[in-house]
N, C-alpha and C positions, 0 to 999 in steps of 0.2 A: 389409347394409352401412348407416352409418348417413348420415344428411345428411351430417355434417361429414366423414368419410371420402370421400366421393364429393366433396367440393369437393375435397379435397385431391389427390385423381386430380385432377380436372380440372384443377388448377393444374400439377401434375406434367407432364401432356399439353401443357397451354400455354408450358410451360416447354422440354420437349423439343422443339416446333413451330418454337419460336423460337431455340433453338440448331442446332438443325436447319437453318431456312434461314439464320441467318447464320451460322455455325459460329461463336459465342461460347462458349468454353469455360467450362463452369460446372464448381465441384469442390463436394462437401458438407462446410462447415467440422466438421460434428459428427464426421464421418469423417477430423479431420486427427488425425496423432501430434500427443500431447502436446508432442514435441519441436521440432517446426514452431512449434507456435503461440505459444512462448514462445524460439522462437531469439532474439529481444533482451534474455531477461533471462539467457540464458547469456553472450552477448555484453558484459554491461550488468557480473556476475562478474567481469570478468577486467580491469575498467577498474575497479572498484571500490578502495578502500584496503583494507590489511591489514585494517585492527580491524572490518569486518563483512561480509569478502567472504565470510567459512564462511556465516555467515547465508545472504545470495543463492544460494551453492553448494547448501545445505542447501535453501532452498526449492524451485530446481528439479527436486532428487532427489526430492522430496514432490510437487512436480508431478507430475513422470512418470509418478510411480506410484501416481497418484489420490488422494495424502493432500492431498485441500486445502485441511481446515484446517490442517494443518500447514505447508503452504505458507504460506499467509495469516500462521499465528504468524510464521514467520522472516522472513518480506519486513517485519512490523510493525518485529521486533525490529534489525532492518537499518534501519529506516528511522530508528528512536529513536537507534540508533547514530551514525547521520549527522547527524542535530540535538545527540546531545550534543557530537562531536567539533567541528561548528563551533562550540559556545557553547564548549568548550575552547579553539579556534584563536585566537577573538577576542580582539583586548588588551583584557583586566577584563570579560572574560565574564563569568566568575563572578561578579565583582563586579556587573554590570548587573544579569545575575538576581537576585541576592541582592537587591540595592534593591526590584527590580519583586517579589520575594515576597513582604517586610517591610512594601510597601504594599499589596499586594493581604491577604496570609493574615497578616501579626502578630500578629492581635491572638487568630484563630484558638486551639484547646488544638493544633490537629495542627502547628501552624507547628514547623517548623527550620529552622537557618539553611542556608547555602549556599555553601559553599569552595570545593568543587572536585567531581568527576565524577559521583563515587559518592552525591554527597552530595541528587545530583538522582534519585535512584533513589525518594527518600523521598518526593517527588510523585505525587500521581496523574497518570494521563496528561494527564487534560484539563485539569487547573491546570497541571500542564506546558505546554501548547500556550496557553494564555490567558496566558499569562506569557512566553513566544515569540512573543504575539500585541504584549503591550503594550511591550516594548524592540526593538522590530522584526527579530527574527530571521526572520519572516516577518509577510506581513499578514494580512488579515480573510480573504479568498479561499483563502488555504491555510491557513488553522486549519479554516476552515467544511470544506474538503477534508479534511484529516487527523482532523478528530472523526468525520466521516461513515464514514471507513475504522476507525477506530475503532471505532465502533459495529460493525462486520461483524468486527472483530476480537474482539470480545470476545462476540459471536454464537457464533464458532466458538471460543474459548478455555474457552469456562465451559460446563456440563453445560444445555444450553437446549433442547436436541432439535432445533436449527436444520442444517438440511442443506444447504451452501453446493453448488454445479455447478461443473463445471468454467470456463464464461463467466465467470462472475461473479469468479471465483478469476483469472482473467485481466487481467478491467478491473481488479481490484483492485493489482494488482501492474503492470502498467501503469502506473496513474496513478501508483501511488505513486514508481515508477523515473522516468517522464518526467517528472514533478513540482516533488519532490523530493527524492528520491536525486541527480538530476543537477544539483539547484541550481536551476533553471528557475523557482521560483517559493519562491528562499528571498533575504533579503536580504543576509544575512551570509554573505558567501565564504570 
């Protein structure tokens, strides 16, 4: 046995000692169902709008059953859903964006313009979000949040060899439900 296994008994021992004399119920989260740990993003599904509750639906089903990047892709694709629908909601959404594009990317060869839904699909994400950032659909603190999820999204989207965990796939989706999905830190309702 090596050191580091014999500390980990002994923490185990120190750990049962002390549930022991207080009876503190300890449970192993690595030991919880999938379905536990994510009961508020099935919750989170059903209060969702039509146009990307399959997404959420969809990613829990990939939870469950260990796909998580696939989780990860659909909570992404849910959550771009819910920023495009509010830049849709907003009166002269589109038109906001369009201005904040024309000044940021015009001069750009990749610039298009910006009319209506589909038309933001032609964005990369993150010019996306810095352009969300600059007409205040949200501020600096949740762009800084959504590029960072971003980053793990596109970790697990593209062929990297990266092996995301189940935790991880958790805060992911967390954050981005209590965030964002729910409005919590977007400025346009």
């Amino acid at each position: 046995m090596t050191a580091d296994e014999a500390a980990q008994l002994r923490k185990l021992e120190h750990l049962r000692a002390l549930q022991a004399a207080y009876a503190i119920p300890v449970s192993d989260v690595a030991k919880q169902a999938p379905a536990e740990a994510l009961h508020s993003l099935r919750d989170a599904t059903h209060r969702a709008p039509e146009g990307y509750r399959g997404y959420l639906d969809e990613a829990v089903d990939c939870y469950e059953h260990g796909a998580y990047r696939g989780a990860i892709l659909m909570v992404w694709a849910a959550t771009m859903e819910h920023i495009y629908t509010t830049i849709e909601a907003h009166p002269n959404g589109f038109k906001t964006i369009e201005a904040a594009n024309k000044a940021r990317f015009g001069t750009a060869n990749t610039y298009r313009r910006i009319r209506h839904k589909n038309d933001l699909l032609h964005l990369t994400d993150k010019n996306f979000l810095l352009l969300c950032e600059d007409v205040g659909v949200f501020n600096k603190n949740a762009r800084k949040l959504l590029e960072e999820k971003l980053d793990t999204r596109n970790r697990c989207g593209h062929p990297t060899g990266y092996v995301v965990g189940r935790e991880e796939t958790v805060v992911l989706i967390e954050s981005l439900i209590n965030n964002i999905i729910s409005g919590a830190m977007m400025s346009w309702h």
